[in-house]
mmCIF file of the C-alpha atoms, coordinates in Angstrom:
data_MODEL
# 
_entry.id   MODEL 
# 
loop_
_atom_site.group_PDB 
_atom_site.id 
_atom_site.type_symbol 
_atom_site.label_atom_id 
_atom_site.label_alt_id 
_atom_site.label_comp_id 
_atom_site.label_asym_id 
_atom_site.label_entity_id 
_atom_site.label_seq_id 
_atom_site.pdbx_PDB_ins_code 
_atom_site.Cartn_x 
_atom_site.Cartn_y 
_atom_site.Cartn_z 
_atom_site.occupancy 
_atom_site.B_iso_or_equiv 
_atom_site.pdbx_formal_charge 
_atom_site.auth_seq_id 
_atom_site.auth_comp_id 
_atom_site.auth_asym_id 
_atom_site.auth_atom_id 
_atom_site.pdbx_PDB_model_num 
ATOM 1   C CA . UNK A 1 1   ? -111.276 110.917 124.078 1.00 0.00 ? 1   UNK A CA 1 
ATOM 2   C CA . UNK A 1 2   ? -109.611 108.463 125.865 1.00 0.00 ? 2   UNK A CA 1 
ATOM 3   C CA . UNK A 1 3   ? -111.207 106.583 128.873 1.00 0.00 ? 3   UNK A CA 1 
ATOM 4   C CA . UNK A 1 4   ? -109.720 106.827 131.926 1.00 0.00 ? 4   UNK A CA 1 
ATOM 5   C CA . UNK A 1 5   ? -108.980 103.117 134.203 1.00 0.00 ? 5   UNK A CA 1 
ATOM 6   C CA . UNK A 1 6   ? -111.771 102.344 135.593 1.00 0.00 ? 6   UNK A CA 1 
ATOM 7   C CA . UNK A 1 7   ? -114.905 103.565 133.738 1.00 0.00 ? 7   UNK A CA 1 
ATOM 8   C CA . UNK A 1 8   ? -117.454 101.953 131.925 1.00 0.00 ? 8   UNK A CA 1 
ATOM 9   C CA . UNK A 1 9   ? -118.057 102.510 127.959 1.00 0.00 ? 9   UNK A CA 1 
ATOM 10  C CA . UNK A 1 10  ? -121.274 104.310 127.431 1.00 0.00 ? 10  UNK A CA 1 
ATOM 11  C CA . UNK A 1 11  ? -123.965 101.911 125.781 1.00 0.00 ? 11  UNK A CA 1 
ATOM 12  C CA . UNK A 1 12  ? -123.918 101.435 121.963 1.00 0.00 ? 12  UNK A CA 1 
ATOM 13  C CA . UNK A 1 13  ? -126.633 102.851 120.690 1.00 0.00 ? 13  UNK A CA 1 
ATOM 14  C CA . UNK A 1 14  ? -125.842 101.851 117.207 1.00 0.00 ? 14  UNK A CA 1 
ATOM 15  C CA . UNK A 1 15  ? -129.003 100.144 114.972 1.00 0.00 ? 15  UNK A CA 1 
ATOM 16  C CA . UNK A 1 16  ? -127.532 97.101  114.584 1.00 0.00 ? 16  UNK A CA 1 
ATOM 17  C CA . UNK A 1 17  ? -127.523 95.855  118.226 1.00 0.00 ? 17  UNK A CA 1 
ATOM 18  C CA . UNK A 1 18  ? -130.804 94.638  119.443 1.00 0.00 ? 18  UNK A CA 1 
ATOM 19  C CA . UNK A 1 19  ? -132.593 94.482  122.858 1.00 0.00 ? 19  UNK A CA 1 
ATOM 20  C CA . UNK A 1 20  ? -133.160 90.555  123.474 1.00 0.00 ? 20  UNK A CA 1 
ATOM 21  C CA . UNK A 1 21  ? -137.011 89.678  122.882 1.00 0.00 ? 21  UNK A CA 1 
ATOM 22  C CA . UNK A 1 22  ? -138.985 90.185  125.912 1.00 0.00 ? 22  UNK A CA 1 
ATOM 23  C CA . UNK A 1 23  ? -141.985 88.244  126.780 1.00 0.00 ? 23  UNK A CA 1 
ATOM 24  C CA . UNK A 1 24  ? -144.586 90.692  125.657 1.00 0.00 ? 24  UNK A CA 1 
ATOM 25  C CA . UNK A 1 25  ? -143.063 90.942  122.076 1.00 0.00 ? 25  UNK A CA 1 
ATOM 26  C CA . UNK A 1 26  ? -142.598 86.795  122.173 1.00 0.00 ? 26  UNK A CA 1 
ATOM 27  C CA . UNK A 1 27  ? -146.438 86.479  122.745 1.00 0.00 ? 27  UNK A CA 1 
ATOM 28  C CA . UNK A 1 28  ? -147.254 89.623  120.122 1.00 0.00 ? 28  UNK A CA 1 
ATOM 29  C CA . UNK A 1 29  ? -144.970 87.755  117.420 1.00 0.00 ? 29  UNK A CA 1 
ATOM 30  C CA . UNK A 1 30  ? -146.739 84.690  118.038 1.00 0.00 ? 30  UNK A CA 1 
ATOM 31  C CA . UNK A 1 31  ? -149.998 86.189  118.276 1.00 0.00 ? 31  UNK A CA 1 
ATOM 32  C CA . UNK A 1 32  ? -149.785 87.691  114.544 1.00 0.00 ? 32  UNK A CA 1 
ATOM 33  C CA . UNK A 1 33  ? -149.305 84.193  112.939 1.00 0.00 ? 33  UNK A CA 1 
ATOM 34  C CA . UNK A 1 34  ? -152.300 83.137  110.813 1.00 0.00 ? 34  UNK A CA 1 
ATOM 35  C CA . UNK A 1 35  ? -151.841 79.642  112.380 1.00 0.00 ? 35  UNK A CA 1 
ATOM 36  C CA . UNK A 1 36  ? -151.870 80.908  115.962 1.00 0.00 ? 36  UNK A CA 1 
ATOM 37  C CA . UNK A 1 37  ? -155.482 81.923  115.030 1.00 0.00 ? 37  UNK A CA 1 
ATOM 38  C CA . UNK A 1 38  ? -156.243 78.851  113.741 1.00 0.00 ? 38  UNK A CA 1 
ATOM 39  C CA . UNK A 1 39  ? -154.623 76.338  116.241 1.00 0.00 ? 39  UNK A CA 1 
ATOM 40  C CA . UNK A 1 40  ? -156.791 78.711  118.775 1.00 0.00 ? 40  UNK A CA 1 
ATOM 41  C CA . UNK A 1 41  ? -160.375 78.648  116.218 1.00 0.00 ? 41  UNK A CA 1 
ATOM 42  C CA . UNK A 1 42  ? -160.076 74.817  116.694 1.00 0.00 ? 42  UNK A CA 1 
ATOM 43  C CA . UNK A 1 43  ? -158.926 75.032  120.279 1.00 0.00 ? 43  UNK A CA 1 
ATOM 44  C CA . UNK A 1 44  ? -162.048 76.715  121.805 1.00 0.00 ? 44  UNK A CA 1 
ATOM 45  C CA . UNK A 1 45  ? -164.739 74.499  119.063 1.00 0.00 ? 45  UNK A CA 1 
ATOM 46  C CA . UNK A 1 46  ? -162.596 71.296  120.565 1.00 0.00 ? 46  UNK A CA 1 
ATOM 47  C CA . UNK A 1 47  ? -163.453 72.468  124.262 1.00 0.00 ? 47  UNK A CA 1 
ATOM 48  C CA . UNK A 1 48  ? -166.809 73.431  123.256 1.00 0.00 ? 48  UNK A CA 1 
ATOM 49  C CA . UNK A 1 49  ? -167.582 70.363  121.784 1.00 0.00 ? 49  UNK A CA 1 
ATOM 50  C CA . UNK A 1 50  ? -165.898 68.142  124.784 1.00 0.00 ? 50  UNK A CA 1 
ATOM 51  C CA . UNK A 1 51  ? -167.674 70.463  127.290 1.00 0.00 ? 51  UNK A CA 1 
ATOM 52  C CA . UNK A 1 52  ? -171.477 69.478  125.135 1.00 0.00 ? 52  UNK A CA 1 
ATOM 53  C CA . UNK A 1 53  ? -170.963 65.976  124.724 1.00 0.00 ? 53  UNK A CA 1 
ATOM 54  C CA . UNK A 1 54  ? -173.369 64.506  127.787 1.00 0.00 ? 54  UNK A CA 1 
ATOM 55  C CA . UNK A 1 55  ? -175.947 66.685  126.267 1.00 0.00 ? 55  UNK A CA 1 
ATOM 56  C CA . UNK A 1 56  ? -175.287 65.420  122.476 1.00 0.00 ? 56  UNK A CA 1 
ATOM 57  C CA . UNK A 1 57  ? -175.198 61.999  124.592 1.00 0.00 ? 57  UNK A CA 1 
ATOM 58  C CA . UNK A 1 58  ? -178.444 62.610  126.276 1.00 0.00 ? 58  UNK A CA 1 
ATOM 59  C CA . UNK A 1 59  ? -179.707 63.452  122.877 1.00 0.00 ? 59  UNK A CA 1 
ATOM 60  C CA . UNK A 1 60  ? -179.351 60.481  121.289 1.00 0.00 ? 60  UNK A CA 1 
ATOM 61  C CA . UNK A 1 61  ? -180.057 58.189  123.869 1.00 0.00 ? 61  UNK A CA 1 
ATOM 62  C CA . UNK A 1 62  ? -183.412 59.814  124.289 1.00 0.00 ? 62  UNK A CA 1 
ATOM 63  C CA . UNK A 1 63  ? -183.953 59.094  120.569 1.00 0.00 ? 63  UNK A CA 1 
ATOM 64  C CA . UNK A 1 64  ? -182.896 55.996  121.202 1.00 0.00 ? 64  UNK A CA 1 
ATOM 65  C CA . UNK A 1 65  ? -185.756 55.025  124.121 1.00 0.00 ? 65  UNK A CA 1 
ATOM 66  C CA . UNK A 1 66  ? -188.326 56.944  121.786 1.00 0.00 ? 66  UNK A CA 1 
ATOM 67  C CA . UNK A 1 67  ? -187.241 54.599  118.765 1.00 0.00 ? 67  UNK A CA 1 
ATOM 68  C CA . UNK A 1 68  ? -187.695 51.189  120.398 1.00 0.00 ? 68  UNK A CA 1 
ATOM 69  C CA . UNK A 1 69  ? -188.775 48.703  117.692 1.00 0.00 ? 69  UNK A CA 1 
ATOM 70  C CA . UNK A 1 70  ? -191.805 48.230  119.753 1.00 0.00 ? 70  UNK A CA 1 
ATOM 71  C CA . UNK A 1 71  ? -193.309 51.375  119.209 1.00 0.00 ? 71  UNK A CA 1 
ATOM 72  C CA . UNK A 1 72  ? -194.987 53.045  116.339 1.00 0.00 ? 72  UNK A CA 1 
ATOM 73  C CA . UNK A 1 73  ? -192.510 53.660  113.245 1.00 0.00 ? 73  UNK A CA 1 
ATOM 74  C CA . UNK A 1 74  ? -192.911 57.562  113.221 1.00 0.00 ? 74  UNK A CA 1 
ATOM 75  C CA . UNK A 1 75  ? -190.458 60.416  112.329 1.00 0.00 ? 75  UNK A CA 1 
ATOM 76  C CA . UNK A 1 76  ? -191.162 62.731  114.610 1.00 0.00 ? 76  UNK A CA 1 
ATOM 77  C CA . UNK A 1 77  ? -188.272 61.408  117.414 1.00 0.00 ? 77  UNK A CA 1 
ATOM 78  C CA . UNK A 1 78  ? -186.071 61.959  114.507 1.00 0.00 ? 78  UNK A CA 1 
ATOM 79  C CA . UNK A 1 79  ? -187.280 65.213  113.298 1.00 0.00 ? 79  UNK A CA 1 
ATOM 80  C CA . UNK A 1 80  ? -186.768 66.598  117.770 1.00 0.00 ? 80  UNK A CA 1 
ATOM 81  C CA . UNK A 1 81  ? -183.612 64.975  118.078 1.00 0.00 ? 81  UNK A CA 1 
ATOM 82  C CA . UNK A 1 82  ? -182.382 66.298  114.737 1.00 0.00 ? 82  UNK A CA 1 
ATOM 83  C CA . UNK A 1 83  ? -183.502 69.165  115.183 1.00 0.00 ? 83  UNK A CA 1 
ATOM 84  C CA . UNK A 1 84  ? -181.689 69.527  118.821 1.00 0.00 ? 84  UNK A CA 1 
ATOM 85  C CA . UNK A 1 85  ? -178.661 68.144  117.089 1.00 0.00 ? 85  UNK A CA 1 
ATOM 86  C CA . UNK A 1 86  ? -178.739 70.658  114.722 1.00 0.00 ? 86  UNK A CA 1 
ATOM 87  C CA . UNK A 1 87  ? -179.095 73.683  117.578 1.00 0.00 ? 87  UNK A CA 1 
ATOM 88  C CA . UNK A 1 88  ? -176.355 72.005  119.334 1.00 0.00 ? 88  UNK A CA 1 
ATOM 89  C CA . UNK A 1 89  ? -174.169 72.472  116.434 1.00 0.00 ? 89  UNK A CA 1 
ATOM 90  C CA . UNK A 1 90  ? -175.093 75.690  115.623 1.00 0.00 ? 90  UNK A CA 1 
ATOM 91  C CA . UNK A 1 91  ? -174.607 77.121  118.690 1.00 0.00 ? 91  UNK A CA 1 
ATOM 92  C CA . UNK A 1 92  ? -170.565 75.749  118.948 1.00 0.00 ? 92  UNK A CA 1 
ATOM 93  C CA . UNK A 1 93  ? -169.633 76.929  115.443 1.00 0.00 ? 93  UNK A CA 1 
ATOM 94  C CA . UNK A 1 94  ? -171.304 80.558  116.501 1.00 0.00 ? 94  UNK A CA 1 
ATOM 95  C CA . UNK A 1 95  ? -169.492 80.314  119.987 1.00 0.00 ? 95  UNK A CA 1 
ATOM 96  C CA . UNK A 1 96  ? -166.090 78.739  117.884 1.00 0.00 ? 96  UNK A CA 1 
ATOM 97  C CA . UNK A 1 97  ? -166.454 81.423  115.013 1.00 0.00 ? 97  UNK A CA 1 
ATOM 98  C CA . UNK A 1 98  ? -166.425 84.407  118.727 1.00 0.00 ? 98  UNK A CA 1 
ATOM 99  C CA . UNK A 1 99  ? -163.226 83.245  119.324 1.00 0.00 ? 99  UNK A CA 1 
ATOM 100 C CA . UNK A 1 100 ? -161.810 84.455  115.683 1.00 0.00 ? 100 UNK A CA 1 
ATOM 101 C CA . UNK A 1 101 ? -164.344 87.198  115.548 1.00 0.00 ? 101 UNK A CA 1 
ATOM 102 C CA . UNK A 1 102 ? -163.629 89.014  118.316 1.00 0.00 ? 102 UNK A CA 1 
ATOM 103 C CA . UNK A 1 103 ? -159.656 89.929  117.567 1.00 0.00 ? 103 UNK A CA 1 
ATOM 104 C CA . UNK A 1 104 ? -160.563 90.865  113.781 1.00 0.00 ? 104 UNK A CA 1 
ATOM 105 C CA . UNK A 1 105 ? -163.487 93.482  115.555 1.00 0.00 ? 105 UNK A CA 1 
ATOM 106 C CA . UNK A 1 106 ? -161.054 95.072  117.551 1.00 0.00 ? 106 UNK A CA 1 
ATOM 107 C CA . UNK A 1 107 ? -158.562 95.266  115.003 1.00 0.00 ? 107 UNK A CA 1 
ATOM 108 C CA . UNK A 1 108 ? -160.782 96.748  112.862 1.00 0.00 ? 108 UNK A CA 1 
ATOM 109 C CA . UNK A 1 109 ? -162.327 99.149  115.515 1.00 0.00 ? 109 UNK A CA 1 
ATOM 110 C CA . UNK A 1 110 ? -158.780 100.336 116.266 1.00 0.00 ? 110 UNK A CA 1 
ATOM 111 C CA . UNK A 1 111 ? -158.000 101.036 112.673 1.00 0.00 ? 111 UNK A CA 1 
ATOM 112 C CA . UNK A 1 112 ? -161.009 103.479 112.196 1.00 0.00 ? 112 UNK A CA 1 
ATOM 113 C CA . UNK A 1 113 ? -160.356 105.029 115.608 1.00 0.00 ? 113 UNK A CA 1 
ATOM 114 C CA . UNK A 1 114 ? -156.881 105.550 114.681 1.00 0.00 ? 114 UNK A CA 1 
ATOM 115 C CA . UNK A 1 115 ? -157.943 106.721 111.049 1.00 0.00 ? 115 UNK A CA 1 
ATOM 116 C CA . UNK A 1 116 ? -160.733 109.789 112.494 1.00 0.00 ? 116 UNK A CA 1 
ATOM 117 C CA . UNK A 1 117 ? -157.535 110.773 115.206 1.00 0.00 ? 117 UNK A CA 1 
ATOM 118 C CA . UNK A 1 118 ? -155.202 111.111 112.260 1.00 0.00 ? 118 UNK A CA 1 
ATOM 119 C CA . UNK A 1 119 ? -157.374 113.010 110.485 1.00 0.00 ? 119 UNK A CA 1 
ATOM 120 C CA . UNK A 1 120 ? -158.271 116.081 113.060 1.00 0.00 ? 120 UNK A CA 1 
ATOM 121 C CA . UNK A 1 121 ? -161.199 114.464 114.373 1.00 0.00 ? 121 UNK A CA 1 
ATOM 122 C CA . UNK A 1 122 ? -161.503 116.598 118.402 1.00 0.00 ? 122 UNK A CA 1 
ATOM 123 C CA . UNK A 1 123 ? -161.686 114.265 120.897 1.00 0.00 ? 123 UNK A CA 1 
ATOM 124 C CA . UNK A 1 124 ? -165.409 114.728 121.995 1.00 0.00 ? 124 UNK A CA 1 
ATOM 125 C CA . UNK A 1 125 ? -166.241 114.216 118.485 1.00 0.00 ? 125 UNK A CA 1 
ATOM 126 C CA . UNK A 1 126 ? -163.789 111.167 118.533 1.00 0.00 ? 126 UNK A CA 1 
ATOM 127 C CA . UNK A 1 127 ? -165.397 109.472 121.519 1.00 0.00 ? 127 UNK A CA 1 
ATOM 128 C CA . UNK A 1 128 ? -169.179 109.959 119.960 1.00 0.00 ? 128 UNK A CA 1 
ATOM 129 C CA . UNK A 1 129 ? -168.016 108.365 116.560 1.00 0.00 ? 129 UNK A CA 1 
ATOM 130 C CA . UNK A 1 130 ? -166.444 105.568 118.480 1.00 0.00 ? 130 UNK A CA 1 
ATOM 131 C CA . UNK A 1 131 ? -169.407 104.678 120.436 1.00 0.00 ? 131 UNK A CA 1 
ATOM 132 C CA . UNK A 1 132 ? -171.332 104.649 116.796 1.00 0.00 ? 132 UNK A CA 1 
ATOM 133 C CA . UNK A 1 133 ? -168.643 102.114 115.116 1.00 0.00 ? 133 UNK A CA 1 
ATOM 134 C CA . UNK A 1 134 ? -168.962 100.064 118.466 1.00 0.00 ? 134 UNK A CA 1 
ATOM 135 C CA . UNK A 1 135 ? -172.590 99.816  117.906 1.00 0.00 ? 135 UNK A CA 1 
ATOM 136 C CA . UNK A 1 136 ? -172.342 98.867  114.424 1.00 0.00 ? 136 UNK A CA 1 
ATOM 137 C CA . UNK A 1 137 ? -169.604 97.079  114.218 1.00 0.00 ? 137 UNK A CA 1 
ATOM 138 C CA . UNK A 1 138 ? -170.981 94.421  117.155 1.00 0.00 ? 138 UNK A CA 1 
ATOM 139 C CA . UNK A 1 139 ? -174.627 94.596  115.209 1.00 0.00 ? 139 UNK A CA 1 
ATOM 140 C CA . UNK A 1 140 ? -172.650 93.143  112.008 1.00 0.00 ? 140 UNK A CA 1 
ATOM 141 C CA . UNK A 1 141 ? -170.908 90.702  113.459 1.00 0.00 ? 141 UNK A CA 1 
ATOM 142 C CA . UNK A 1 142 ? -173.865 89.645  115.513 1.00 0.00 ? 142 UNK A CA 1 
ATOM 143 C CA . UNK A 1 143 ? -175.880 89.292  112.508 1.00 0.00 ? 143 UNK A CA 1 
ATOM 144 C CA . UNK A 1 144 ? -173.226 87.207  110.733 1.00 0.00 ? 144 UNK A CA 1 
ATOM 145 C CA . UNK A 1 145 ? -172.375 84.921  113.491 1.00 0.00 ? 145 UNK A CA 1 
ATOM 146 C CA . UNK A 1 146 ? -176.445 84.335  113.982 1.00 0.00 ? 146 UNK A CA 1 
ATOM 147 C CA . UNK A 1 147 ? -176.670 84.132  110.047 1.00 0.00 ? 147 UNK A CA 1 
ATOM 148 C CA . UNK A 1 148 ? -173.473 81.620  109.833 1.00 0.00 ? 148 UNK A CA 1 
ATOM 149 C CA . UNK A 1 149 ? -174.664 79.658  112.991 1.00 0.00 ? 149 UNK A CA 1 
ATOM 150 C CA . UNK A 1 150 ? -178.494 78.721  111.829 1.00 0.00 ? 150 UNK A CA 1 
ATOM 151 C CA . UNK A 1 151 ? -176.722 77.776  108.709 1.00 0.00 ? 151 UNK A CA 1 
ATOM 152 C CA . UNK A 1 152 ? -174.636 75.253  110.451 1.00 0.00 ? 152 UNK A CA 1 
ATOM 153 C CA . UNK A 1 153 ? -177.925 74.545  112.667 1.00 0.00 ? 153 UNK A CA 1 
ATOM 154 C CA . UNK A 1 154 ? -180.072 73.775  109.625 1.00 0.00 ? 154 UNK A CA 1 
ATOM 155 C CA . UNK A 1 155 ? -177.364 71.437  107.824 1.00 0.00 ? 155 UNK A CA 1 
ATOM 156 C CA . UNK A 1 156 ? -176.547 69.142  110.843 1.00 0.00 ? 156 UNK A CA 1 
ATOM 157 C CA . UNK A 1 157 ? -180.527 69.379  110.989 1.00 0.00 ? 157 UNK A CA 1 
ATOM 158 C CA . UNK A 1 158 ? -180.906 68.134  108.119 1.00 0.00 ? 158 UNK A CA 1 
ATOM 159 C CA . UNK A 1 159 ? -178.007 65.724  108.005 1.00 0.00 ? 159 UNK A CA 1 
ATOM 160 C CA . UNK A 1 160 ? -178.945 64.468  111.622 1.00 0.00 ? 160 UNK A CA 1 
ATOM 161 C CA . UNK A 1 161 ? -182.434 63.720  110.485 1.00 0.00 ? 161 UNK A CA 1 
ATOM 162 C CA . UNK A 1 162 ? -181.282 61.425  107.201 1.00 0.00 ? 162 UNK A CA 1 
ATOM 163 C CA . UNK A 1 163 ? -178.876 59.813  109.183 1.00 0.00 ? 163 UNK A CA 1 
ATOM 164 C CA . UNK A 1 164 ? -181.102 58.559  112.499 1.00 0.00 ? 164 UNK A CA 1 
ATOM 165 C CA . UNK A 1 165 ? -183.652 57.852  109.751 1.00 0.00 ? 165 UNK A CA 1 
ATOM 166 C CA . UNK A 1 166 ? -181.593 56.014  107.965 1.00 0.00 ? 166 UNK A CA 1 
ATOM 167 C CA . UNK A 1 167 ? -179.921 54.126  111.352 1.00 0.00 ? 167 UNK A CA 1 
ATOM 168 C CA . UNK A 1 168 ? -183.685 53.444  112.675 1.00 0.00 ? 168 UNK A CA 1 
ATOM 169 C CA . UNK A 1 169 ? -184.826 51.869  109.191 1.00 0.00 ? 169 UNK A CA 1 
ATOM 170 C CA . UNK A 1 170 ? -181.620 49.713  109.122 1.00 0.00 ? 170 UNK A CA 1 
ATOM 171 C CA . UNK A 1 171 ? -182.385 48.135  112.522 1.00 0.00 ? 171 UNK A CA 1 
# 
């Protein structure tokens, strides 16, 4: 078949030629690297921690008027200020540990969604099973990030504590 002057080739369609990359599948291969993840993990607990750092401030220089050398020698300013250093903590790792938990729960909510459509599931029944895995999928993560957070609470707690203890006694 010969073309006659004039008109255009029709488009290859052959599988070695490839569309050029288009925004959307730019930001979707950059979005499944591992280190995107991470770069984004220590993003958000950078912000958080920038955005809580007049209240860690405030913290310790209310510790700081409660621990004059003039007054009493007591623990107890340690123990509140510890203790609100250790919430303060807690509550940016939970907040930091959102940011990563929140892709891997919809991944994983897709998957089973996906899985019951493959396998016959109508869609009425579909839609009733999906509202259960929301529910219990958010109730385990919940209970891990609170479980993970008043971990981190209770070791800066505890760590917070030694150390203004330690700081006070060395003044």
């Amino acid at each position: 078949m010969e073309l006659e002057h004039g008109q255009d080739a029709p488009p290859s369609t052959s599988p070695t030629s490839t569309p050029p990359p288009s925004s959307y599948t730019l930001f979707l291969t950059i979005m499944s690297k591992r280190r995107t993840w991470v770069l984004l993990f220590v993003l958000v607990y950078a912000i958080l921690l920038a955005s809580s750092w007049n209240s860690l401030k405030s913290i310790l220089s209310w510790y700081k008027h409660q621990a004059r050398p003039s007054s009493p020698s007591s623990g107890w300013p340690a123990l509140y200020a510890s203790v609100l250093l250790g919430a303060v903590f807690g509550l940016l790792s939970m907040a930091a540990a959102l940011a990563v938990a929140v892709p891997a729960t919809l991944v994983t909510w897709i998957t089973i969604v996906v899985l019951l459509a493959f396998f016959g599931k109508p869609k009425r029944t579909l839609v009733l099973e999906g509202r259960k895995i929301t529910r219990e999928i958010a109730s385990f993560v919940f209970k891990i990030l609170l479980k993970e957070g008043n971990l981190v609470a209770a070791v800066c707690a505890v760590l917070g504590y030694f150390a203004l203890v330690r700081k006070n006694s060395g003044e």
